[in-house]
C-alpha positions in Angstrom: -6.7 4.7 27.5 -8.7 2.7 30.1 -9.3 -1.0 29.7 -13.1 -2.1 30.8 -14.3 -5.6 30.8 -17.7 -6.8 29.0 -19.0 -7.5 32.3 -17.7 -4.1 33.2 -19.9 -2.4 30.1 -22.8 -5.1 31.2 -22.9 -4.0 35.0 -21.9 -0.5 34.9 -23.0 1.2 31.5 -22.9 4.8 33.1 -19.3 4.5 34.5 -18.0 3.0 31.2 -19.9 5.7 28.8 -18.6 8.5 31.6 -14.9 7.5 31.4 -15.4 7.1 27.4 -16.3 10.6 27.4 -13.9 12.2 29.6 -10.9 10.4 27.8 -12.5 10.0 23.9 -12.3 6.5 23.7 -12.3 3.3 26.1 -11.1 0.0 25.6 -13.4 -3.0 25.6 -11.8 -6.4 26.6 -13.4 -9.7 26.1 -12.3 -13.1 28.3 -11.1 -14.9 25.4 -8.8 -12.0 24.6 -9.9 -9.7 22.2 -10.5 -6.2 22.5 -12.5 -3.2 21.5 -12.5 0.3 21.0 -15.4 2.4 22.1 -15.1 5.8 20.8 -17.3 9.2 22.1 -19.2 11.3 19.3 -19.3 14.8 20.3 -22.4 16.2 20.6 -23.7 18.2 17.8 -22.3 21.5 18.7 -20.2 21.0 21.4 -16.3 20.3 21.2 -15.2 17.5 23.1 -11.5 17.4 24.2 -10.5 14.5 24.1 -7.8 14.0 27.8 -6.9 16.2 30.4 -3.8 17.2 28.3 -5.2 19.4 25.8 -7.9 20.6 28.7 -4.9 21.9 30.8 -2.7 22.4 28.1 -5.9 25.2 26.9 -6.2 26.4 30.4 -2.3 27.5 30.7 -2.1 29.1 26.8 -5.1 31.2 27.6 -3.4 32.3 31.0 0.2 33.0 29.5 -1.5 34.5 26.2 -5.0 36.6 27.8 -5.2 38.7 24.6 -5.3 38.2 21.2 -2.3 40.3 19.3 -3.0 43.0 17.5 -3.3 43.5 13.6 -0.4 45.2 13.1 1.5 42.5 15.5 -0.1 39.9 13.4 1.4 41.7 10.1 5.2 41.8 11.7 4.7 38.0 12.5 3.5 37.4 8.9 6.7 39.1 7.4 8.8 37.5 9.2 7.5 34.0 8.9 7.8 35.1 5.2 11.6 36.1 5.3 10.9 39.7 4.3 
């Protein structure tokens, strides 16, 4: 998570609020020490992912899996998580 200054929020709002919302959450540091967190709503609608992890972990599950399994492949997969 990325630590800004208050002078960092002060001068460059846009930057700050841009990084909150590609990582989800930024850290806000003051001069005498204490600290912030500054957390991104998603917008009504919209999933926000929250780090280039899960964005890339997304991209390579929908390239190794393409298509969903079938019903009946779903059914095997049921019985056996089952014990059956």
């Amino acid at each position: 998570m990325k630590t800004f200054t208050v002078r960092d929020l002060d001068r460059q709002p846009a930057k700050v609020l841009k990084v909150c919302d590609q990582e989800g959450a930024v850290n806000i540091r003051r001069r005498d020490g204490r600290s912030y967190r500054l957390l991104a709503e998603a917008a009504p609608g919209r999933m926000r992912l929250p780090s280039d992890f899960v964005r890339q972990h997304l991209r390579r599950t929908a390239r190794l899996f393409p298509e969903p399994i079938s019903a009946a492949q779903a059914q095997l997969v049921d019985k056996l998580i089952a014990g059956e």
